[in-house]
C-alpha positions, 0 to 999 in steps of 0.5 A, a space after each residue: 500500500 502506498 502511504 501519501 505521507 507528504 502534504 503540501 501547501 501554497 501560500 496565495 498571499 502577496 504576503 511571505 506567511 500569511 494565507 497558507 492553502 492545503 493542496 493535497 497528499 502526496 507519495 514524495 515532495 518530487 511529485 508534490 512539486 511537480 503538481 504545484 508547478 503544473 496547477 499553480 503556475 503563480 505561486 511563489 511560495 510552497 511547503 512540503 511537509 510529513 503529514 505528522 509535522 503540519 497541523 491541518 483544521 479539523 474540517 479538512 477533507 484529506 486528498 492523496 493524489 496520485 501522479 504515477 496513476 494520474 488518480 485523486 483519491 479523497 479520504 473521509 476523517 471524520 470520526 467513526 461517531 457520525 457513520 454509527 447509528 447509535 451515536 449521539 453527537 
């Protein structure tokens, strides 16, 4: 199994560290790049981090792109509560 444990993020502020956007997950920051040259031609500024070293919102639907397979893959965090039907929350 593939693990896409590379996020990578954009910043699409005029400004160095103010409007950081979430891009997706990738398998290694080469693709990651490469996908950020390719969609967002005009950004300057970009991070890629270990999924486990950026801390992301909570309501933040995860996107692990595949560029080998040419395939987006959209995961679901949300907590096992809301998929039961015996949960209150």
């Amino acid at each position: 199994m593939i693990e896409f444990a590379f996020v990578m993020v954009v910043n699409t502020a005029p400004e160095p560290l103010y409007d950081w956007k979430y891009v997706g997950n990738f398998e290694d920051c080469n693709q990651a790049v490469l996908y950020t040259q390719l969609y967002y031609p005009n950004v300057k500024e970009y991070k890629c981090l270990l999924q486990e070293y950026i801390r992301l919102p909570k309501d933040t639907q995860i996107k692990n792109i595949d560029m080998k397979n040419n395939k987006v893959r959209y995961y679901d965090k949300h907590k096992v509560c809301k998929v039961r039907r015996d949960c209150d929350e």
